[in-house]
N, C-alpha and C positions, 0 to 999 in steps of 0.2 A: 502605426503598426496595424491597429483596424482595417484603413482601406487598406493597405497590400493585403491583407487575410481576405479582404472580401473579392477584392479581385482576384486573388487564386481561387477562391472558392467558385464566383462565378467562372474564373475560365474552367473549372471541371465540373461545370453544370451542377451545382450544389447552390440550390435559392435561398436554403435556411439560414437565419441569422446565427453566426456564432462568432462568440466572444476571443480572444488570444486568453483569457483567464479561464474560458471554459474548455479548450483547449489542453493548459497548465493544468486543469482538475481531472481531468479524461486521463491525463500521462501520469498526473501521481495516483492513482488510482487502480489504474492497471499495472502501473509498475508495486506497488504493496501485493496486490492480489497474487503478483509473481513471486513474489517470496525476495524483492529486492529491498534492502537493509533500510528501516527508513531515515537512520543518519543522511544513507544514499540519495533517498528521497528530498529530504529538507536541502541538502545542498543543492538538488538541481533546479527543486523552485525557488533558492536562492533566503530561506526563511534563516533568520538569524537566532531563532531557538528550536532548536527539538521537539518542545513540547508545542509547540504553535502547529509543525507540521501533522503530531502526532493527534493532536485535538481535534485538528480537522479532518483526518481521513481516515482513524484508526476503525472508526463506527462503522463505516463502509464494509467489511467483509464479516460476517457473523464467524465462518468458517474458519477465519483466522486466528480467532479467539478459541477455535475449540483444536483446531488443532495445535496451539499453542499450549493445550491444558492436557493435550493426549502426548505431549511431546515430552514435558515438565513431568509427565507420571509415570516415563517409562524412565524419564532419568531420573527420579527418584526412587523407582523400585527397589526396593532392595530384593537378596535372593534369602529367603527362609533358611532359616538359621537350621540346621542340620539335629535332630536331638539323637544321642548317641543311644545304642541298643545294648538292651540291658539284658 
């Protein structure tokens, strides 16, 4: 699987060395950053536990963590309890 990646890479005049697993980290990667489910994720690099895929890539976006925590705080808002006029 290495040489076919290298020789596509070489036929598109690409000299750097890249890996088929550095490849597979590029794709799960970008695909979290897009907001794609990481169940979704785990199955396409083929990881046989959730937490395997999650451990490895979840560190990657700071921003996912935060809007994961702006997301959980609007669902948790509640609306202020109305106090009645007296």
């Amino acid at each position: 699987m290495n040489r076919a990646l290298k020789k596509s890479l070489h036929a598109v005049e690409i000299e750097r060395h890249i890996r088929v697993h550095d490849l597979c980290h590029t794709a799960a990667s970008l695909a979290l950053r897009k907001g794609i489910a990481g169940k979704v994720v785990q199955e396409m690099l083929g990881h046989s536990n959730y937490s395997t895929t999650m451990d490895i890539y979840s560190h990657l976006d700071p921003d996912m963590q935060k809007e994961t925590s702006k997301q959980m705080n609007e669902a948790l808002k509640r609306t202020p309890k109305r106090t009645r006029k007296q």
